[in-house]
C-alpha positions as a Markdown table, in Angstrom:
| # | Residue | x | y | z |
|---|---|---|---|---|
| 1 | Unk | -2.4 | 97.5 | 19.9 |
| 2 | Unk | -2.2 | 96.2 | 16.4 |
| 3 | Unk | -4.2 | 93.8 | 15.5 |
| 4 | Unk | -1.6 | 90.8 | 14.1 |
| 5 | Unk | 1.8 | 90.4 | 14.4 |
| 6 | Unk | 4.7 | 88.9 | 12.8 |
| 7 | Unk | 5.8 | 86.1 | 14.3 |
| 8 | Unk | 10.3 | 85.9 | 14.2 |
| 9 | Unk | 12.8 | 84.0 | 15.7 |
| 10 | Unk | 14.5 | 85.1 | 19.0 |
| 11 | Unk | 17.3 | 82.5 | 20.0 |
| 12 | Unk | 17.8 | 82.9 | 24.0 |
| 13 | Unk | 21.6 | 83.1 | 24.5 |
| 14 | Unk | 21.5 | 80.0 | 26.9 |
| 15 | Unk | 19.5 | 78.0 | 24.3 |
| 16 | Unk | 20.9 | 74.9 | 23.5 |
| 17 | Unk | 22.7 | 74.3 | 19.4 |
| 18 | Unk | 20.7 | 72.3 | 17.1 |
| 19 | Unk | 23.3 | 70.4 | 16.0 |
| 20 | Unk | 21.1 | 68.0 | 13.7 |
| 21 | Unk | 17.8 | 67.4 | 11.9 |
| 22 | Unk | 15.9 | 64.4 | 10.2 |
| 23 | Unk | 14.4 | 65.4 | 7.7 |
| 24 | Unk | 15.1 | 68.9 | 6.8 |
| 25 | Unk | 12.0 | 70.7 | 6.0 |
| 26 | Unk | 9.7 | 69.5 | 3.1 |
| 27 | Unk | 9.8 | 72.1 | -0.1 |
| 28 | Unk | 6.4 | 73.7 | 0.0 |
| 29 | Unk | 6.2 | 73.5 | 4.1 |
| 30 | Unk | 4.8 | 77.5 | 4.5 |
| 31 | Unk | 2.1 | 76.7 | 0.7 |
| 32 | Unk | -0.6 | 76.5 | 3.5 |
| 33 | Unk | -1.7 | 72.6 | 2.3 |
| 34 | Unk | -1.4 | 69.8 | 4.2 |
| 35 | Unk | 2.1 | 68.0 | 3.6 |
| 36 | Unk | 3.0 | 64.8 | 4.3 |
| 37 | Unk | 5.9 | 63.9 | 6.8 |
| 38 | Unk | 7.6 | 61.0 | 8.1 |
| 39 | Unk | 6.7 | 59.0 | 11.3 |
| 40 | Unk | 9.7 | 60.7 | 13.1 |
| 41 | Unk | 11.5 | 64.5 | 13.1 |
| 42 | Unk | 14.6 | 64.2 | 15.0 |
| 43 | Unk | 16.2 | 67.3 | 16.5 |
| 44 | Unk | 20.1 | 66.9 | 17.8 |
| 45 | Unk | 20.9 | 69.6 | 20.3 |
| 46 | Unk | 23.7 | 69.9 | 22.2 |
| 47 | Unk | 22.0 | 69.8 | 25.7 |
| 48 | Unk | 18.1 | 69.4 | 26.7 |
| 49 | Unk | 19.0 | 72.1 | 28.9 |
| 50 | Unk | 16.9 | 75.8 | 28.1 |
| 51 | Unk | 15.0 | 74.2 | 25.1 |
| 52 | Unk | 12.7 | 76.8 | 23.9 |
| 53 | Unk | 9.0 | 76.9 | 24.0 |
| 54 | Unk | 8.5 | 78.2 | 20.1 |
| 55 | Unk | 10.5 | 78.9 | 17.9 |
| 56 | Unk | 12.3 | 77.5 | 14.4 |
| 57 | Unk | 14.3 | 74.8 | 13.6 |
| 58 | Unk | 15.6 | 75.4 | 10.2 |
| 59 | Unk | 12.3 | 75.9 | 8.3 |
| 60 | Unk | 10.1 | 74.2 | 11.0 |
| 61 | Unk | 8.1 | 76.6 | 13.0 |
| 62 | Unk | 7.5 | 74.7 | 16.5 |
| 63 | Unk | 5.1 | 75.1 | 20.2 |
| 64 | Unk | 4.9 | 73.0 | 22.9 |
| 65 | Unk | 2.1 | 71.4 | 23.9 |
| 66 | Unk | 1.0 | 73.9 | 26.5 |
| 67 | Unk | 1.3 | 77.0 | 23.3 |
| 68 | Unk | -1.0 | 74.4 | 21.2 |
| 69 | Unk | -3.6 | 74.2 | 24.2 |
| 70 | Unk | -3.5 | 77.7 | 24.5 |
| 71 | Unk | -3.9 | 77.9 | 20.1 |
| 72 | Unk | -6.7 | 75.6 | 19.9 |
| 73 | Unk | -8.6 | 77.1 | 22.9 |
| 74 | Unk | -8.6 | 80.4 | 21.3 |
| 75 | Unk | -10.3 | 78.5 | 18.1 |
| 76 | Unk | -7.7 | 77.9 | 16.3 |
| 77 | Unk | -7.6 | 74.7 | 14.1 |
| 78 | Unk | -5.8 | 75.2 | 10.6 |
| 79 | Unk | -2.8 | 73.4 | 11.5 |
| 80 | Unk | -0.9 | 70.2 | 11.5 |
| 81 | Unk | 1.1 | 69.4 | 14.2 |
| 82 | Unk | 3.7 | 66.4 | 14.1 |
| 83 | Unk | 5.9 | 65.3 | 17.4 |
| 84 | Unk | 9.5 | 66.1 | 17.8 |
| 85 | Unk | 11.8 | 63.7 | 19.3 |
| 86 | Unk | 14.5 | 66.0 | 20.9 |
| 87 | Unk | 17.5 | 64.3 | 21.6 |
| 88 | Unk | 21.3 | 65.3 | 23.3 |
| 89 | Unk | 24.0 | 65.1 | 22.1 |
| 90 | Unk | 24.8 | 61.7 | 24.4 |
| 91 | Unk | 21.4 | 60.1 | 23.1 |
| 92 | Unk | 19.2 | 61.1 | 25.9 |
| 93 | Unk | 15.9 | 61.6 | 24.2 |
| 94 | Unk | 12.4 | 63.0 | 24.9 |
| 95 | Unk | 9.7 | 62.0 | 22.9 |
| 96 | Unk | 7.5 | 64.9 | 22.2 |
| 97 | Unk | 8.1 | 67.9 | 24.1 |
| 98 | Unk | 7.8 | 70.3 | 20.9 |
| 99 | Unk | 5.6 | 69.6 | 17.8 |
| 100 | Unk | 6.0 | 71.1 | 14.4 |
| 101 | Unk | 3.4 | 72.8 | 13.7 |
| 102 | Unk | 2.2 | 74.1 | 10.0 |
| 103 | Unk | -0.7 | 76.8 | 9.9 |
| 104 | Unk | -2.8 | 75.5 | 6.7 |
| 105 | Unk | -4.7 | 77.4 | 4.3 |
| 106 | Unk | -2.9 | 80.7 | 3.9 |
| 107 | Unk | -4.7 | 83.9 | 4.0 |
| 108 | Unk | -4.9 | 86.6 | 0.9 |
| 109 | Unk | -4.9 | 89.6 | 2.7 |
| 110 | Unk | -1.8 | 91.6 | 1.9 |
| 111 | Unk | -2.2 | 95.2 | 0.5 |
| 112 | Unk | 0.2 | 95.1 | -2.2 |
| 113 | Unk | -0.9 | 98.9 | -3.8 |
| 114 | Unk | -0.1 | 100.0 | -0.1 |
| 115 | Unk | 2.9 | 97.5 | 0.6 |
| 116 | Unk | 6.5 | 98.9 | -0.6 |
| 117 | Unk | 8.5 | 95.1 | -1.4 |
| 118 | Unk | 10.6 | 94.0 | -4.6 |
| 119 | Unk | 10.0 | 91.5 | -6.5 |
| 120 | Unk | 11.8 | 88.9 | -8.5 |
| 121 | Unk | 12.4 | 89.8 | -12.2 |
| 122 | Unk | 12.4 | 86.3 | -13.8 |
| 123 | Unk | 8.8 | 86.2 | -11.1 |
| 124 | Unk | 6.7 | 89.2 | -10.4 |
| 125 | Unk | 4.9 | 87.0 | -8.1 |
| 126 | Unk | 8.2 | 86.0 | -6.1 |
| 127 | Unk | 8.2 | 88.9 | -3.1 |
| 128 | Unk | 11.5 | 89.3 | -2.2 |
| 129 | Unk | 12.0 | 91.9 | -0.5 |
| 130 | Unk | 9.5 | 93.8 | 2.1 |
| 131 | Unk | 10.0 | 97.5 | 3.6 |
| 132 | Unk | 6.4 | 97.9 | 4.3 |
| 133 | Unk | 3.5 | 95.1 | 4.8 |
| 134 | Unk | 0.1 | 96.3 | 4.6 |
| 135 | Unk | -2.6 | 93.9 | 5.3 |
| 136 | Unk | -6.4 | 93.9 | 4.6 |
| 137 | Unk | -7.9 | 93.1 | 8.0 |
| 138 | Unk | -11.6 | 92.6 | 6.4 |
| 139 | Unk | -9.8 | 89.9 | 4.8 |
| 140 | Unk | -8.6 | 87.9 | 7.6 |
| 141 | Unk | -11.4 | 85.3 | 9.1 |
| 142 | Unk | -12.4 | 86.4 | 12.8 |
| 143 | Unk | -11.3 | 82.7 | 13.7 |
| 144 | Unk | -8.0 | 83.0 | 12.8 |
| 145 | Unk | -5.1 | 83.6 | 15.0 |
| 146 | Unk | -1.9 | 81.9 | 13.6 |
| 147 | Unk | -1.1 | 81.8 | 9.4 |
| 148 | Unk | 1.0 | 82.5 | 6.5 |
| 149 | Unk | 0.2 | 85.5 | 4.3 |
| 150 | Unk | -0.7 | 84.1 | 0.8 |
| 151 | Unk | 1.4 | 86.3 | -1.1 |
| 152 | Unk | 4.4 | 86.1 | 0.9 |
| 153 | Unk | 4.3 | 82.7 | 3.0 |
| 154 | Unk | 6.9 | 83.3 | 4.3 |
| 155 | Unk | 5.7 | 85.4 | 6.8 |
| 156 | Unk | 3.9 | 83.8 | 10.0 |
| 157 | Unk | 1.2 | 86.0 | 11.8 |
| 158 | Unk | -0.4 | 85.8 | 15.1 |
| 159 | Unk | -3.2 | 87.8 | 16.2 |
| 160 | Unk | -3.3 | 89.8 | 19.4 |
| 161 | Unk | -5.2 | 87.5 | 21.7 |
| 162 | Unk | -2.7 | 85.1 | 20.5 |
| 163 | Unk | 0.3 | 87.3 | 21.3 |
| 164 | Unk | -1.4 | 88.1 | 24.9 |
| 165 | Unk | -1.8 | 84.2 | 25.5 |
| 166 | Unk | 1.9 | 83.6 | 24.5 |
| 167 | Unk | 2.6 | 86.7 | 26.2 |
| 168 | Unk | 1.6 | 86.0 | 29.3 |
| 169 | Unk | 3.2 | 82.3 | 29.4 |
| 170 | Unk | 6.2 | 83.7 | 29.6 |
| 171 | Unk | 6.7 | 82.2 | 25.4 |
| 172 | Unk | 10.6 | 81.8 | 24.5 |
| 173 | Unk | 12.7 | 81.3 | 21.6 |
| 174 | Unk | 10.2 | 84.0 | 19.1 |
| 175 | Unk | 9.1 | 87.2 | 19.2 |
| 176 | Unk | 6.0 | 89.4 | 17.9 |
| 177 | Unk | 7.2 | 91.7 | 15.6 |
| 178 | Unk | 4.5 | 95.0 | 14.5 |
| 179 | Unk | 3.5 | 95.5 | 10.8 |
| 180 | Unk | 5.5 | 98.9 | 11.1 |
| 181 | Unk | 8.7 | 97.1 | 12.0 |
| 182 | Unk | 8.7 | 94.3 | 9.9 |
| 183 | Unk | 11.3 | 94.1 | 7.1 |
| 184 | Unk | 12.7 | 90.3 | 5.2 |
């Protein structure tokens, strides 16, 4: 079993559309520093019916509370998490069932002489494309189980005993993908 995983999106079919969302996420949302967001995220979907237990919404990576329980109780605590109200199309709302969440402090651990990824021309530093991610695991803090790579934030990755929690809860709407198979 590898040791992290990339987390990825994985829509059900019966999941209800987002058909709206207020705000859109902040520029600098996956930087790994706290940001700063209004009182109120509102997500318009076109039912209530099969909402997801993780998963994205535009740039927002979300849980529900019982994925966040399951987070913190493995110690992690490098997050901010701000409430959702999730709304139908016909204005019935629900106050809180999913929270954004956004993993702080992101981790310096990639492998870039044993990577294979592009980069941008105008911005060495800009990854923008990945074949191959190799990470330094001495890098990563034993307490850490869900955060952004520093050199490319915009991958998410969970460790193994948080894949086996999420695992085991049945998790929908994302999936764990290996370091092997993962390609942006």
């Amino acid at each position: 079993m590898d040791p992290f995983y990339v987390v990825e999106a994985l829509t059900p079919a019966n999941a209800p559309k987002l058909l709206r969302l207020e705000p859109p996420a902040p520029v600098g949302i996956s930087f790994g520093k706290p940001i700063k967001m209004p009182k109120r995220i509102l997500a318009v979907f076109s039912s209530l019916e099969g909402l997801t237990s993780a998963g994205w919404l535009g740039n927002y990576f979300f849980l529900n509370e019982t994925l966040i329980d399951e987070l913190v109780s493995i110690g992690e605590v490098q997050f901010q998490q701000f409430p959702v109200s999730v709304c139908d199309n016909n204005k019935e709302c629900i106050d809180g069932p999913i929270k954004i969440i956004v993993p702080l402090n992101n981790i310096a651990c990639m492998l870039t002489r044993n990577s294979d990824f592009d980069t941008d021309e105008l911005d060495p530093t800009d990854i923008t494309f990945v074949r191959h991610l190799a990470i330094e695991y001495d890098d990563i803090p034993k307490d850490r189980h869900l955060f952004r790579i520093a050199e490319l934030p915009s991958a998410l990755l969970a460790s193994a005993q948080l894949v086996g929690k999420f695992t085991s809860l049945g998790v929908r709407g994302i999936k764990f993908c290996s370091l092997d198979e993962f390609q942006i």
